[in-house]
C-alpha positions as CSV (number, residue, x, y, z in Angstrom):
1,X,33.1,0.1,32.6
2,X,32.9,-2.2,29.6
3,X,35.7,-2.7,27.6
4,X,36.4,-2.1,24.3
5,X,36.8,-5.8,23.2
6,X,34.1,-7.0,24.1
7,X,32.2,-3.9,23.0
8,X,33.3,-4.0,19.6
9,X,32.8,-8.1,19.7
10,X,29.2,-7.4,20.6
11,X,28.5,-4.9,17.7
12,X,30.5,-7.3,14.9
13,X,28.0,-10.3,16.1
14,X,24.9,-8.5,16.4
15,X,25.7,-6.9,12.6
16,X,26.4,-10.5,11.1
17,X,23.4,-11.5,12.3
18,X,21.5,-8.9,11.0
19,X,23.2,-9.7,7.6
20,X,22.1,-13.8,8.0
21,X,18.3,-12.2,8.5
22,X,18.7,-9.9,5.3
23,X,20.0,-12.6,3.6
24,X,17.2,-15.5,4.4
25,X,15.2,-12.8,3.1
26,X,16.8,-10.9,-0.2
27,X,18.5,-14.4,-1.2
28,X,15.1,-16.4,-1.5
29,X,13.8,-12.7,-3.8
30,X,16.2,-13.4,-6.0
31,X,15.9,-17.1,-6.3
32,X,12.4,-16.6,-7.0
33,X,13.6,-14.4,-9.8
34,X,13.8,-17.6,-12.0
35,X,10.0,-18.6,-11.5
36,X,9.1,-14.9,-12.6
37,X,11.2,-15.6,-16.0
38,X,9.8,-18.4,-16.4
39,X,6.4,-17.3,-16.5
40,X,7.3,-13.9,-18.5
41,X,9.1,-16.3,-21.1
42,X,6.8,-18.6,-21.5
43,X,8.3,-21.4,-20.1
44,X,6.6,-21.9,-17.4
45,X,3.6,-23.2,-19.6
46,X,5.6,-26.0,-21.1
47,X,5.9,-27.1,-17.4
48,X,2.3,-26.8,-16.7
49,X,2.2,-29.0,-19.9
50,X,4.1,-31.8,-18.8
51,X,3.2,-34.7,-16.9
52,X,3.3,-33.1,-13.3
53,X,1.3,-31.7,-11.2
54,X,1.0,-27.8,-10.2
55,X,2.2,-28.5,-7.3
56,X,5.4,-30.4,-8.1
57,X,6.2,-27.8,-9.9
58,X,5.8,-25.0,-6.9
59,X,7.7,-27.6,-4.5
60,X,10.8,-27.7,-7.2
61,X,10.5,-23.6,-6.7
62,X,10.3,-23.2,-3.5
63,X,12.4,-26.1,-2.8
64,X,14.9,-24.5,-5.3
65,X,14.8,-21.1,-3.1
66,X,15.1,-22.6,0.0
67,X,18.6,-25.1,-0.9
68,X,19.6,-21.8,-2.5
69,X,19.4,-19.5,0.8
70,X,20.3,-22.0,3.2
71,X,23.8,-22.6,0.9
72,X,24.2,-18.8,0.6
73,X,23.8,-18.5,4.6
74,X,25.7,-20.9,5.8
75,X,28.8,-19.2,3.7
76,X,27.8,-16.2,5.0
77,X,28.1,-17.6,8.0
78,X,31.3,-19.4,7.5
79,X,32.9,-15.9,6.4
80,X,31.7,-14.5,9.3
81,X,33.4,-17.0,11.3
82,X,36.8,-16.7,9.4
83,X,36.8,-12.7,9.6
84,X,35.8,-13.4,13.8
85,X,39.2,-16.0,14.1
86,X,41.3,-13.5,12.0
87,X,40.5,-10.4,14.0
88,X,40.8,-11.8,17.5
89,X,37.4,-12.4,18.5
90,X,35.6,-15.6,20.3
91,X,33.5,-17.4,17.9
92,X,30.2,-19.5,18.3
93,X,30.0,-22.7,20.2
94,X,29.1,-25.8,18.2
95,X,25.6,-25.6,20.1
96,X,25.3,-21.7,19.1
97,X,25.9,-22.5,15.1
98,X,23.8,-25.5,15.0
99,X,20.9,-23.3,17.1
100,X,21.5,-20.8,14.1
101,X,21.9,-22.8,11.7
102,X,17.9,-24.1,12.6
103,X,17.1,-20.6,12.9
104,X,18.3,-20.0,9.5
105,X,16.1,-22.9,8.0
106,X,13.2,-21.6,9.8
107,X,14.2,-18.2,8.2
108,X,14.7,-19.4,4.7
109,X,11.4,-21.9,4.5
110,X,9.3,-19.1,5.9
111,X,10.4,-16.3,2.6
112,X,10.7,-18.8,0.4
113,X,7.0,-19.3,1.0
114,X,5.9,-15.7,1.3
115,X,8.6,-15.0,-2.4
116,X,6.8,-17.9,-3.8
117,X,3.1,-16.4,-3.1
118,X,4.2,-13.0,-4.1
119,X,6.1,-14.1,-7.5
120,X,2.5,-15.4,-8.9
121,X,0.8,-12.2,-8.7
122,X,4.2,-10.5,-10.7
123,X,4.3,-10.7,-14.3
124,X,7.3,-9.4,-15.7
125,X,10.8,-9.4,-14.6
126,X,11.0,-5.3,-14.7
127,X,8.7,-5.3,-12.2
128,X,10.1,-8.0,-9.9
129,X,13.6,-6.3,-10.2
130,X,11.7,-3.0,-9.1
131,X,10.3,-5.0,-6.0
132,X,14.1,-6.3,-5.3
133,X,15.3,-3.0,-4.7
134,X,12.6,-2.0,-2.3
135,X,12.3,-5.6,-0.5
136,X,16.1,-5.0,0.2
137,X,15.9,-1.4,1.8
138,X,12.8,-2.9,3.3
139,X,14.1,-5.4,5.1
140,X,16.7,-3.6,7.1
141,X,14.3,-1.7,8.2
142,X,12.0,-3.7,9.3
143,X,14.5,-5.8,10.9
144,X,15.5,-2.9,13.1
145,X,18.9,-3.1,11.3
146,X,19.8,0.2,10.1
147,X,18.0,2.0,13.1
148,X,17.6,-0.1,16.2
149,X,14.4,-0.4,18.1
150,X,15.3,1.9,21.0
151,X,15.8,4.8,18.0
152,X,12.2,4.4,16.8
153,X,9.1,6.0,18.2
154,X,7.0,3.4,19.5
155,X,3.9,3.0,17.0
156,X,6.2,2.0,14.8
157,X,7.9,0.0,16.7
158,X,4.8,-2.0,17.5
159,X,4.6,-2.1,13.9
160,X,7.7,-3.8,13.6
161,X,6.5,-6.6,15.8
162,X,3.5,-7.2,14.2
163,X,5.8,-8.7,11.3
164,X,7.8,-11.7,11.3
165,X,11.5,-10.1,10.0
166,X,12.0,-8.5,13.1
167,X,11.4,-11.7,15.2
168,X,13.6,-13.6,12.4
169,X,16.3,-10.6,13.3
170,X,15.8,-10.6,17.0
171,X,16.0,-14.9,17.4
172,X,19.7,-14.9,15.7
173,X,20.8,-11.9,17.8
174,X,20.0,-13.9,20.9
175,X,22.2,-16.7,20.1
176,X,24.8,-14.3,18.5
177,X,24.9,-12.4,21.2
178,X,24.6,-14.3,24.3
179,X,27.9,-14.6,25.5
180,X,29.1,-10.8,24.1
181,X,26.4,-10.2,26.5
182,X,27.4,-12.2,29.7
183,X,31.3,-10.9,28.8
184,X,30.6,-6.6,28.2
185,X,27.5,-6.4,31.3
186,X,29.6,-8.8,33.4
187,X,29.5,-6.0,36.2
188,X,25.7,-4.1,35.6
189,X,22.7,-4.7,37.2
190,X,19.7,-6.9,35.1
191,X,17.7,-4.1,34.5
192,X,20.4,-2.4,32.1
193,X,21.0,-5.6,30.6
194,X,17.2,-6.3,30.0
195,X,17.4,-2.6,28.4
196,X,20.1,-2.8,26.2
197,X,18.2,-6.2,24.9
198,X,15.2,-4.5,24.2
199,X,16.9,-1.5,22.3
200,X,19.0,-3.3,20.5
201,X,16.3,-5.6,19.1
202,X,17.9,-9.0,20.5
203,X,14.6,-9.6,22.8
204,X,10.9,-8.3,21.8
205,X,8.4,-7.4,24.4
206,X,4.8,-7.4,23.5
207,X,2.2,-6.7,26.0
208,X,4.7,-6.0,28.9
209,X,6.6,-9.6,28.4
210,X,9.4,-10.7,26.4
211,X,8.9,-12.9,23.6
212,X,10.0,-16.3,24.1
213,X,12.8,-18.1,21.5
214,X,10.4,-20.7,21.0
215,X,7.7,-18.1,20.0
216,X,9.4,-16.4,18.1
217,X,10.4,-19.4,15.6
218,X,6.9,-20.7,16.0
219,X,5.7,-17.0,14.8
220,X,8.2,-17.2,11.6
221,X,7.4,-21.3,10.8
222,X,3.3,-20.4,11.4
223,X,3.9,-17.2,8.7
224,X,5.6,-19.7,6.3
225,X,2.6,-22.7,6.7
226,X,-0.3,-19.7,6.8
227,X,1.7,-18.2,3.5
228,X,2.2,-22.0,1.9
229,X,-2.0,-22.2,2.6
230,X,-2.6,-18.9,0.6
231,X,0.1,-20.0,-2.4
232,X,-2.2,-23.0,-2.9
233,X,-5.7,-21.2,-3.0
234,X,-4.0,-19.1,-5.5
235,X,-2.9,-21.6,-7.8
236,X,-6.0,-23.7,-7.4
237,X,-7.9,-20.5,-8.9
238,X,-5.2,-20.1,-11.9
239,X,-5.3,-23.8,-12.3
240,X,-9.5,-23.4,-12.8
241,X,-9.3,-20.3,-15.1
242,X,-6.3,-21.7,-17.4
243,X,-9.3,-24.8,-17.9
């Protein structure tokens, strides 16, 4: 049977990396707070003012978002390491945390893109507090965090992989999880193991076959340029109606 070490290693890793996912997410929200203010204040059109371009400006914001979630992960991340040490468990591999750490960046580019678009259709800060709080009990969700995919019927899990959190999730619990895997279904056939992975939410299948690592960064980088592309139409438009 499995023990319970390496069943309670298993759960602590696939948690913390269901809080790095969150956080990519809620993090770069609330760093985007500041471009909201900005605009609701006023200040925002002493920027446009000034001798830079529209787009230097949305650089230094999402720019801003992204330096802000990466920093905010990685001592997550650190933390989570620390609390691993201190109550006996394995921790990453060198390879493993500089795997996630890419992940992360991929993560944190990709909502600081889509918080970005999103911030320049809001225009006060009630209302982008108001979309905080759902965002945050949004993500979990859709991250297959608070329920795991096995729990859910299955039109909404195919929901779920129709949007780019879950493969943000899903990539992180892979790495997270790879060893805690090897270690707790040392014994079981590949099937369960395959099983468990699809429950849980660490692999993805769509269309009968598992999503690949590289496909599933690919999917959350693509979201981030496809995002970046509809953020510049949109301030192209403002830019022509401020004229």
């Amino acid at each position: 049977g499995v023990s319970r070490d390496s069943a309670q290693q298993m759960v602590l890793l696939w948690t913390i990396a269901g809080v790095l996912c969150v956080n990519t997410v809620t993090i770069a929200l609330t760093v985007t707070g500041q471009m909201v203010r900005d605009a609701a204040t006023g200040r925002a059109q002493s920027f446009y003012g000034a001798p830079v371009s529209r787009l230097q400006i949305a650089v230094g914001y999402i720019g801003a978002s992204f330096l802000g979630t990466m920093g905010i992960c990685l001592l997550t991340l650190g933390v989570s390491d620390g609390y691993l040490l201190v109550t006996g468990h394995s921790v990453l591999s060198l390879t493993e945390h500089l795997a996630v750490i890419g992940m992360l960046a991929a993560n944190a580019f990709s909502y600081s893109a889509v918080m970005f678009l999103v911030g320049l259709f809001v225009k006060s800060e009630g209302a982008w507090s108001g979309l905080g709080t759902v965002v945050g009990t949004l993500v979990g969700f859709l991250g297959a965090i608070y329920i795991p995919m096995g729990g859910l019927p299955s039109a909404v899990q195919n929901f779920l992989k129709a949007t780019p959190i879950l493969h943000s999730a899903s990539m992180l619990r892979r790495v997270f999880t790879a060893t805690a895997l090897q270690t707790m279904f040392a014994a079981a056939p590949a099937e369960a193991v395959s099983e468990y992975k699809t429950a849980m939410g660490i692999t993805v299948t769509m269309g009968g076959q598992t999503v690949s690592l590289a496909g599933q960064i690919a999917a959350v980088l693509i979201c981030g340029i496809l995002v970046l592309a509809a953020a510049a139409l949109v301030m192209r438009r403002k830019s022509v109606q401020d004229r």
